[in-house]
ROMAR-515401 format. One record per residue: residue in three letters; x negated, y negated, z negated of N, C-alpha, C in turn. Coordinates in steps of 0.001 Angstrom, whole numbers, plus 524288, in hexadecimal, padded with zeros to 5 digits. Example, Ala and Ser with C-alpha at 12.3 -4.5 7.8 and 13.67 -1.06 7.14 Angstrom:
2
ALA7CC7A8163A7E1887CFF4811947E1887CC7080CE47E188SER7CDCE808CA7E4587CA9A804247E41C7CD9C7FFE27E142
END
This chain:
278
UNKD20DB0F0DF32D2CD1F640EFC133292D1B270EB8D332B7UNKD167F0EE593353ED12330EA223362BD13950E46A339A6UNKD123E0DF9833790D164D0DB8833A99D0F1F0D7AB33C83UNKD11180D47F34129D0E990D13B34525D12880CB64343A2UNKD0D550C9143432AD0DDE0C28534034D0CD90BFF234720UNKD10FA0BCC6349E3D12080BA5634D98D0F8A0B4B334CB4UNKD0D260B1E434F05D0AD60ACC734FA9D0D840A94634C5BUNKD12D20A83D34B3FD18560A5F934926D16730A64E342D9UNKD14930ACBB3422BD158D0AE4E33D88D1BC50B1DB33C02UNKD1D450B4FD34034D21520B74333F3CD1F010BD1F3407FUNKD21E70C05633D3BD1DDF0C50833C7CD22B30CAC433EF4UNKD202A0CBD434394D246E0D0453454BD202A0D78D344D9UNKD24520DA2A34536D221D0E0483452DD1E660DE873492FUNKD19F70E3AF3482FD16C20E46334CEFD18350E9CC34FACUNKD1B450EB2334CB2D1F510F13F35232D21D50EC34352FCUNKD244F0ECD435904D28310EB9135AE5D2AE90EEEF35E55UNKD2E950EDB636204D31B40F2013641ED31180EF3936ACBUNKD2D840F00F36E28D2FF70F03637386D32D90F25637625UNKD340D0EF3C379BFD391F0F0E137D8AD38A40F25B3816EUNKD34600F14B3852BD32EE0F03C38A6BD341A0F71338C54UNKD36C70F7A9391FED3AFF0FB933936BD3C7C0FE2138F48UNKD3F950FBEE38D0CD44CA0FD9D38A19D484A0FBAB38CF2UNKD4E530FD9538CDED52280FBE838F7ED52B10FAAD39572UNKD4D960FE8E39671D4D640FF3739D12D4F7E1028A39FEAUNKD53341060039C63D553E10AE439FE8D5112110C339E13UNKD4D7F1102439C6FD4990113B639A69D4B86116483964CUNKD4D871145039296D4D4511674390BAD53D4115C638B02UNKD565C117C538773D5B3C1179B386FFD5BC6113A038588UNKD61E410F143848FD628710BB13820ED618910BB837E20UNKD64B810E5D37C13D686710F6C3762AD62A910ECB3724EUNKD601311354374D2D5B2C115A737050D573E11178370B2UNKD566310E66374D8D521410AF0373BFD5589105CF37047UNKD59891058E3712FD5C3C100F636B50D5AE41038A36727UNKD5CC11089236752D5B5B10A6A3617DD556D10B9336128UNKD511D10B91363A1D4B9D109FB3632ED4BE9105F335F55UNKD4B93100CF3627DD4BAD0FBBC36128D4D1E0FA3035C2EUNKD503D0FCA3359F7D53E10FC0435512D53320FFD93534EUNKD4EDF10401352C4D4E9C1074434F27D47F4105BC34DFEUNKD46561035A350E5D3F700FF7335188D416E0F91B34CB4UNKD45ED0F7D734EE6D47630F37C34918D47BB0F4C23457CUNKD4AA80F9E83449AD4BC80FB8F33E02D474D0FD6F33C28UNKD433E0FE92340C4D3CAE0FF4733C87D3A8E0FACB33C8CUNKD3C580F4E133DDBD38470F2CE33BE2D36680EF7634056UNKD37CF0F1D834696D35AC0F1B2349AFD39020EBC134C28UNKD38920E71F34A8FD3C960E3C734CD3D3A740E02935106UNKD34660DFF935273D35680DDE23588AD33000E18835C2FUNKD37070DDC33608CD3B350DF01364C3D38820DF2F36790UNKD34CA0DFAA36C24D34C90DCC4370BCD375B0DD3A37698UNKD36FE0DB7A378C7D3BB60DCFD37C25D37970D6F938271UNKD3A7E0D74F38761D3A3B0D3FA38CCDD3E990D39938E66UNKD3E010CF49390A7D42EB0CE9B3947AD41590D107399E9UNKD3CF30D35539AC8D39CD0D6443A0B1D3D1E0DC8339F89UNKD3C500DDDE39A2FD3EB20E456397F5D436D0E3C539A91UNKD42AB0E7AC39C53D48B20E94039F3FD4C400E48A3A123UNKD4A7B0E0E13A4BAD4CB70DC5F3A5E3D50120DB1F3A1CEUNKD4C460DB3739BABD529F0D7F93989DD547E0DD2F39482UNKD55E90E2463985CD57E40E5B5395BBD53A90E56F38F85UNKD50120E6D639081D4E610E8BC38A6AD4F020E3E4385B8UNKD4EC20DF8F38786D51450DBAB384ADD565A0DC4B381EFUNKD5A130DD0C3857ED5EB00DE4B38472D61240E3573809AUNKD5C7F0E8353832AD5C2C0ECF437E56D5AC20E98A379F6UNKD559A0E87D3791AD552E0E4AC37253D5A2B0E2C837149UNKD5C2E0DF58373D7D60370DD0B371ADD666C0DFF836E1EUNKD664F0E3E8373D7D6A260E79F36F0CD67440EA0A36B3BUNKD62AE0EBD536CCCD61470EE5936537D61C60E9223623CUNKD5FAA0E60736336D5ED20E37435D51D65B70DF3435BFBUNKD68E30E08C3604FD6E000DD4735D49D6EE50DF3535825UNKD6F900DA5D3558AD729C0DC11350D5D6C6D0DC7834CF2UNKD683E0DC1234E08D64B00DD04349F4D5ED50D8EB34D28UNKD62720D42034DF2D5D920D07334EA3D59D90D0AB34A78UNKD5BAB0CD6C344D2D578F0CC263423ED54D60D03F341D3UNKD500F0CF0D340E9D4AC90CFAA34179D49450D2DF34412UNKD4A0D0D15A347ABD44FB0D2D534D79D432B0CE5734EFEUNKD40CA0D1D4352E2D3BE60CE173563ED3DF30CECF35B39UNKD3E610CCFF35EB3D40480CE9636364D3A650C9553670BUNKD39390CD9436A47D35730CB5936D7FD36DF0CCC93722EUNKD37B40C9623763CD38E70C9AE37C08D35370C6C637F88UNKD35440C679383F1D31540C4ED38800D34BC0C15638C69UNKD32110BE2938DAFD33610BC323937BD2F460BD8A396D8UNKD32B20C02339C9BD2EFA0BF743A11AD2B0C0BB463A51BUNKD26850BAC33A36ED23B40B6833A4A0D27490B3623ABE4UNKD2A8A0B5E03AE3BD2B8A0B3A73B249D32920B14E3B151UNKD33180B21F3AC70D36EA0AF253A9C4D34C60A9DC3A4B2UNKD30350AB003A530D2D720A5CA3A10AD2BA30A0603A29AUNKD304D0A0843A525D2D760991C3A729D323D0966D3A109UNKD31D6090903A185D360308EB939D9DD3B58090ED39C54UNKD3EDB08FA53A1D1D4421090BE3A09DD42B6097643A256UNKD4067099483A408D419C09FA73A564D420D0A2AC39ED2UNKD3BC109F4F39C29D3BD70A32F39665D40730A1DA39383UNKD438E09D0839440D48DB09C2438FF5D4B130A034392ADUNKD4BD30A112397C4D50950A32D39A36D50800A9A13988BUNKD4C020AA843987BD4C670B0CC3986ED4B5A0B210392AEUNKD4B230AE7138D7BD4A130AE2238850D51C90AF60386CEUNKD53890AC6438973D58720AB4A3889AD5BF60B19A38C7BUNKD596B0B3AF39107D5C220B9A8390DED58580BDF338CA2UNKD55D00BD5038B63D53B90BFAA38715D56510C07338348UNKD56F30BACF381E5D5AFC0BACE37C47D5F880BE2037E61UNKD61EA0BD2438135D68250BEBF38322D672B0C491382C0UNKD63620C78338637D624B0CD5D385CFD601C0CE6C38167UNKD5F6F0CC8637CD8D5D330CE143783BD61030CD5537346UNKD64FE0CBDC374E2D69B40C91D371B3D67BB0C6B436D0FUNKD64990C36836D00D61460BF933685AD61320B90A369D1UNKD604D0B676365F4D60A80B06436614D5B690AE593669EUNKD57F30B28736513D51DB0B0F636568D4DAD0B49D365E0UNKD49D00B3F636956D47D20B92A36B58D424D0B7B636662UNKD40120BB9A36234D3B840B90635FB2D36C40B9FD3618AUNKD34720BAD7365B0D2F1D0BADF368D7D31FC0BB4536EBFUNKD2F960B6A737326D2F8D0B6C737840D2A620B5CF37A98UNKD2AA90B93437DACD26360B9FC37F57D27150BA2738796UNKD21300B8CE3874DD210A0B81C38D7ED1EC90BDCA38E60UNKD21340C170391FDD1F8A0C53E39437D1A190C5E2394BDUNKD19E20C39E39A4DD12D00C2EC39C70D12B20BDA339F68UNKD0CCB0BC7639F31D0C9E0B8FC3A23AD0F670B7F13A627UNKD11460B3243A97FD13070B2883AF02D12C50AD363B23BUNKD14220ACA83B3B1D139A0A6B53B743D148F0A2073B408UNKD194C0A3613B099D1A5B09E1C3ADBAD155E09AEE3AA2AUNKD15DA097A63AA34D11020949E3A56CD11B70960D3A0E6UNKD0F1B0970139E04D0EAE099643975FD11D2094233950EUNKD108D08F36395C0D11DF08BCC39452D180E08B9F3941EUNKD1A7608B2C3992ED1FDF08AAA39827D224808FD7397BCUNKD20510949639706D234D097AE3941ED22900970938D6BUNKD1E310952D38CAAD1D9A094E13863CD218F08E8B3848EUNKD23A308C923884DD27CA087AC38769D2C1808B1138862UNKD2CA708E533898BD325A0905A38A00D3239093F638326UNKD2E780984F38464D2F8009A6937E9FD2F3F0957837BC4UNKD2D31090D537C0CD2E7A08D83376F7D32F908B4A375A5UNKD35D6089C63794AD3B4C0881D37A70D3EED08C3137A3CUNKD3DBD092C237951D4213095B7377FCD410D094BF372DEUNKD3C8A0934636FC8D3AC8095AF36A6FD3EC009044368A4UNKD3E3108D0A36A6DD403A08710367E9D46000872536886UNKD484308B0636DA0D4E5A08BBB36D82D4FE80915936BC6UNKD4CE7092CF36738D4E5D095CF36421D4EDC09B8C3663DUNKD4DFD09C6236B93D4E900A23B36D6ED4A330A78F36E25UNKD44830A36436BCFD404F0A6DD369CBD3ECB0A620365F4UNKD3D560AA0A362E0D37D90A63235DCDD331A0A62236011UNKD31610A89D363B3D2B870A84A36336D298A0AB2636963UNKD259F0A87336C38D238E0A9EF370FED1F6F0AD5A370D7UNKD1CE60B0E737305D19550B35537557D183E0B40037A36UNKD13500B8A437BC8D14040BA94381BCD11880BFF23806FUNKD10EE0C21638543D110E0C79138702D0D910C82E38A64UNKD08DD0CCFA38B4DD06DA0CDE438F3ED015B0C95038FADUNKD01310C51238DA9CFC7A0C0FF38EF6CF6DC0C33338BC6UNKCF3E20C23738EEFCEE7E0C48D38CA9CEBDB0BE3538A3BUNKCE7480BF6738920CE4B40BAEF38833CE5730B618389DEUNKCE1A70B61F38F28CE2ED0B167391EBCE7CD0AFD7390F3UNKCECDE0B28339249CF32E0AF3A392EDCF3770AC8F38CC0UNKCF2620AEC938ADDCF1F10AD0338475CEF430A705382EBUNKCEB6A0A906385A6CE6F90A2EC3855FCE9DE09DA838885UNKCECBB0A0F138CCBCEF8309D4B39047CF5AE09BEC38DB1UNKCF67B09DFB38AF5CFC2F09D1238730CF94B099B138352UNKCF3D40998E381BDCF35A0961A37E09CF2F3092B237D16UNKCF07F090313838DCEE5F08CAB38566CF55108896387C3UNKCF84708BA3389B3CFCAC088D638B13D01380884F38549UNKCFF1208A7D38150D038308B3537CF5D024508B6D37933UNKD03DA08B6737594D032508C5436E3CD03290918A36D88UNKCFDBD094E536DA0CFD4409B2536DF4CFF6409E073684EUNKCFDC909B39366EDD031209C0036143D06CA09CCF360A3UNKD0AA2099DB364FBD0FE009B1B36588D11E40A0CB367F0UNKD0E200A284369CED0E2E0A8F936BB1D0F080ACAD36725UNKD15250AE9A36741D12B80B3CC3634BD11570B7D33650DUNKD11080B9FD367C2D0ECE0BE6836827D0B4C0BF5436F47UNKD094E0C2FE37106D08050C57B37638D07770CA9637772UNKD0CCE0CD5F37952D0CF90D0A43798FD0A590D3F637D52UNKD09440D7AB37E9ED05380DA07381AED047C0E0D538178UNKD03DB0E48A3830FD03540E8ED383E4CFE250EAFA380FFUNKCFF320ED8C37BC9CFAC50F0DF37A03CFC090F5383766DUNKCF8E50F90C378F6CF8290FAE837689CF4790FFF537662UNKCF227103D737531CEE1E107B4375EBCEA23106B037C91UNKCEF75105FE37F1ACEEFA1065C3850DCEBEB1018F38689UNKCEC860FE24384A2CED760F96B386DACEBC20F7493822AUNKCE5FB0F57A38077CE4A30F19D37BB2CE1CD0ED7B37CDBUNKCE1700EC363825BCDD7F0E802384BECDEE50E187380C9UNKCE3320E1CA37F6ECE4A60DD2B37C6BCE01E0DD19377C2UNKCDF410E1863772ECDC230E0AB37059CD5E60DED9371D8UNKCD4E50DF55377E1CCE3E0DB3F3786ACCFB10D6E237887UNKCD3CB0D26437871CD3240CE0E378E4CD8A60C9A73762CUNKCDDA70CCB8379F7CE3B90CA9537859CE3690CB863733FUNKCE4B70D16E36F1ECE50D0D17936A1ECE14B0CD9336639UNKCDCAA0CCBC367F5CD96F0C8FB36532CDB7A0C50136590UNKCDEA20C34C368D8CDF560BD5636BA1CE4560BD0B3687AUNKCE5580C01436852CEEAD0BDBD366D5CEC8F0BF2936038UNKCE7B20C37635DF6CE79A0C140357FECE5660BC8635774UNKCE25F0B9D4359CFCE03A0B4843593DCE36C0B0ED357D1UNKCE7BF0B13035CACCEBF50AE7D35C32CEF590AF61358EFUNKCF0C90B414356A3CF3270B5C6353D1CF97A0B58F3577AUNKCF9B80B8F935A93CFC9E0B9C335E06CFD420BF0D35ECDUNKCFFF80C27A35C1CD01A50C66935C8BD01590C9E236119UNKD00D20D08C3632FD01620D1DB367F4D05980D3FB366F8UNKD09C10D60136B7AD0DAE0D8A736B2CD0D990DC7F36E71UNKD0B920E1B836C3CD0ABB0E55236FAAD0EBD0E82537254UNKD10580E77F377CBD12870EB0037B82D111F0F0AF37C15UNKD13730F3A537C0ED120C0FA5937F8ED0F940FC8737A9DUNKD0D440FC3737588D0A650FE7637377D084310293372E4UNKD0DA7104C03723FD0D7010A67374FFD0D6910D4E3792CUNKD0B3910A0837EFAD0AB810A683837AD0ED710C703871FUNKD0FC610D2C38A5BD132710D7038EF6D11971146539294UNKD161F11588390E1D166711C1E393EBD132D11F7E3915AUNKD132511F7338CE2D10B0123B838961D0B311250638924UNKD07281249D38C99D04211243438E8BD0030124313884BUNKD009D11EAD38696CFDB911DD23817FCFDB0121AF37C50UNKD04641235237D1FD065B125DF377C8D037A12C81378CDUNKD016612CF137D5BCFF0B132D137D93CFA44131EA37C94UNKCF71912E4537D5CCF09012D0137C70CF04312F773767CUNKCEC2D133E8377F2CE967137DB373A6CE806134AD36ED9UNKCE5C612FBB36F5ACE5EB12E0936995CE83E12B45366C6UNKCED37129FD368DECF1BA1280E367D9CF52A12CF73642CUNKCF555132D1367A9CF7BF136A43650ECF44013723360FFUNKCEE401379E36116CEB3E139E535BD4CEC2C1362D357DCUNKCED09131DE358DBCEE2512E2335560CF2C612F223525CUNKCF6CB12ECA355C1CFAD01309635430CFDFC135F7350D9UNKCF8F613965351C1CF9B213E2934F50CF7D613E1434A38UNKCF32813A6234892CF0CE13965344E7CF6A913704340B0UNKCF7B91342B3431BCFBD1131CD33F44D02B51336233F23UNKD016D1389134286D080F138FC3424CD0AFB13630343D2UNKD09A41333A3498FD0E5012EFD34B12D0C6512F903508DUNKD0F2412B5C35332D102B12D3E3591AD0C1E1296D35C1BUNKD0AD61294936026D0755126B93638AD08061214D3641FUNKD0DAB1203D36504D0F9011C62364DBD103E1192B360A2UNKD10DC11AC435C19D0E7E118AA355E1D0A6E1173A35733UNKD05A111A463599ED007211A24359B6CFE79113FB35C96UNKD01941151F36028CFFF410F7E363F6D03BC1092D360C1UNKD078B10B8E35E15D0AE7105F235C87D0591103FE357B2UNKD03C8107F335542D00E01065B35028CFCC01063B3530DUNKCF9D510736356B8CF539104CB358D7CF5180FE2E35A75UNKCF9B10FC7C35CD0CF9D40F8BF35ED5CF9B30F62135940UNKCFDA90F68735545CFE360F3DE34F1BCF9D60F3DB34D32UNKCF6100F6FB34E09CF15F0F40834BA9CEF400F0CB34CE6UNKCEED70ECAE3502DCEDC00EA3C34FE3CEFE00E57A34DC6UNKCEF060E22F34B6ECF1A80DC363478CCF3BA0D92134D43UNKCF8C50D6AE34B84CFC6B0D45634F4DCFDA40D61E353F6UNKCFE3A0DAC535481D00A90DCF035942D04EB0E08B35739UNKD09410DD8135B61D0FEA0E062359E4D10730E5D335E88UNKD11B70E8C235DBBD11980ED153608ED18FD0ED7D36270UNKD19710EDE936708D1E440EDF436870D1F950F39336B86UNKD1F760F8883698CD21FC0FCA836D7CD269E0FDBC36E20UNKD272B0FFCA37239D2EA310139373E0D2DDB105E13716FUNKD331D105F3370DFD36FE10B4F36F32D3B7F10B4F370A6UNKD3BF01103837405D413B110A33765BD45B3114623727EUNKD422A1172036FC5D45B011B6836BE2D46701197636599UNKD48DA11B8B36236D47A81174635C4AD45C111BAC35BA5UNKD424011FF435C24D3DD71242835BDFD3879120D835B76UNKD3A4511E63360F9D332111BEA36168D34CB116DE35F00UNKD39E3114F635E19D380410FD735BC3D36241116935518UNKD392A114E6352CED363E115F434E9AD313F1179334D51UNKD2F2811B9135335D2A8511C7C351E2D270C11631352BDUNKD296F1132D35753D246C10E5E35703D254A10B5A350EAUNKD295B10A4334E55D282710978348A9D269210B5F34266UNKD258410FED34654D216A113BA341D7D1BF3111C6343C6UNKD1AAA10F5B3468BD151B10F2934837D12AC10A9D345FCUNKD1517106C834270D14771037634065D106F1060633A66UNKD116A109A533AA7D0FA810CBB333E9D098C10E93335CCUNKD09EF111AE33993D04F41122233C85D00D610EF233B4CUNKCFDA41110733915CF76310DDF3384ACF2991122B33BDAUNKCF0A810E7533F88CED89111B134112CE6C5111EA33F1DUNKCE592115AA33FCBCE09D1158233B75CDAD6114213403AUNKCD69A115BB33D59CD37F112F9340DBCD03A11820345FEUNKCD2FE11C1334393CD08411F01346D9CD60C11FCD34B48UNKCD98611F7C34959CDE6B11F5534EC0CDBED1199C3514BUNKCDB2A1160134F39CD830111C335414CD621113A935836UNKCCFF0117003542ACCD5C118443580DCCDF11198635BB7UNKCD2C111DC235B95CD31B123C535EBECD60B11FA0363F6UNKCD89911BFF36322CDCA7118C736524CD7AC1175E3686DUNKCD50111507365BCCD16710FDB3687BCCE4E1144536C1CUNKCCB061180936A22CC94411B7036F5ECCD6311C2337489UNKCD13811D1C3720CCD55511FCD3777DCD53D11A6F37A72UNKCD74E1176137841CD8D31115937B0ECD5C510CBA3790AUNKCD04510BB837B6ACCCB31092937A06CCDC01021E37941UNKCCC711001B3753FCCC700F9B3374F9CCAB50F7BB37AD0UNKCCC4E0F39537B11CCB600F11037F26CC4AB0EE8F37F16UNKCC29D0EF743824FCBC010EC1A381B3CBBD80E6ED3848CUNKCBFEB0E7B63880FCBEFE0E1C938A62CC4C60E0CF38CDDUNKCC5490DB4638D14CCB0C0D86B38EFBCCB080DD073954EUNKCD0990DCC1393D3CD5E50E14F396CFCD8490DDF4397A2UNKCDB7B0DE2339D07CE0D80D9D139E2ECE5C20DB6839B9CUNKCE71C0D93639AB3CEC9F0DB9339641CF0950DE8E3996BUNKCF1940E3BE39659CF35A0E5D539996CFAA10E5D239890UNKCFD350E65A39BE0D043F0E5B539C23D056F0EA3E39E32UNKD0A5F0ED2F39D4BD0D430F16539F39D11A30EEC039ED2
END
């Protein structure tokens, strides 16, 4: 498993397993635990997961898959920026833990921007990190500027990661953010990779691609996003079908003419795009 070196120096997979609507009623219990835990036994051990997902619920799904087989994962969760003032981020760090049945969450992260000051939410993640209930802070969703403005109020270093939405659809990050978080050496954590409502997984050069190599579209887009250096790719899987197929996509090397065909269909960005969120 290709692995992503964190600011710290702690080195996690770059598959990971999202959650976001899982455990919404969409779709079965049973089989998305056995997703989750059939995505660990390949290899696949972080988590990510919100406390926004299913008010809590999809938290709580993680939590029963992974009882009984903490060590070594990664478990990454979020607070809602209108829960990130001081005592709000302990408070909702601490139902996190409870819906995740764990003693320590190892990446917290701020959703999206919101009213609170960067400042005293980055004193709260510091004061969970110092009372032992995180290892390590990030955020989610911030483009440049918020970045420059986290740097300017904080030790930008102390950020591991910024998670954010990319992928085929959506590469506006790579004119400006991706340059910016390798500078820093700040990892991206890609959301949706494989895009939202199928939409992506039918694009003609996604299948030709895919036909070329005998694997599925969705391989196509997890190993598009992996090429690039320090970006963790996080897709859901609701079946242990697709969670196995998203950890076959790790083997996937794409060559330079599947770029191309990629890069015609869904062109580089030429100039700064506002970052886009689903």
């Amino acid at each position: 498993m290709k692995r992503v070196t964190l600011p710290d120096g702690t080195e996690v997979p770059a598959l990971g397993q999202g959650t976001w609507m899982m455990a919404e009623g969409r779709g079965d219990r049973a089989a998305e635990i056995a997703a989750i835990r059939a995505g660990i036994d390949r290899g696949v051990t972080l988590i990510d997961t919100a406390e926004m997902y299913g008010d809590g619920a999809s938290e709580e799904l993680v939590g029963e898959a992974i009882a009984g087989r903490r060590d070594g994962l990664f478990i990454v969760t979020k607070v809602l920026p209108s829960n990130a003032s001081r005592i709000g981020t302990v408070k909702a760090c601490e139902r996190s833990l409870k819906r995740l049945g764990i003693d320590r969450i190892d990446l917290y992260l701020l959703h999206w921007r919101g009213g609170v000051p960067l400042e005293e939410t980055v004193e709260a993640f510091q004061s969970l990190i110092q009372a032992g209930k995180i290892a390590r802070w990030g955020v989610s969703n911030f483009d440049v500027d918020d970045l420059e403005e986290l740097a300017e109020a904080t030790d930008l270093h102390g950020c591991a990661v910024n998670q954010v939405l990319y992928n085929p659809e959506h590469r506006g990050i790579e004119y400006d953010l991706l340059p910016f978080q390798h500078t820093a050496r700040m990892p991206v954590m890609a959301y949706s990779p494989i895009g939202q409502g199928g939409r992506l997984l039918r694009s003609p050069a996604l299948l030709a691609v895919a036909k070329r190599h005998g694997v599925t579209p969705a391989q196509v887009a997890i190993a598009w996003a992996l090429r690039q250096q320090g970006v963790i790719a996080i897709p859901k899987a609701g079946t242990t079908a697709h969670a196995l197929e998203n950890a076959e996509a790790v083997k996937l090397t794409l060559t330079g003419e599947d770029i191309a065909e990629i890069d015609k269909a869904f062109p580089p960005p030429k100039r700064k795009q506002p970052l886009a969120m689903i």
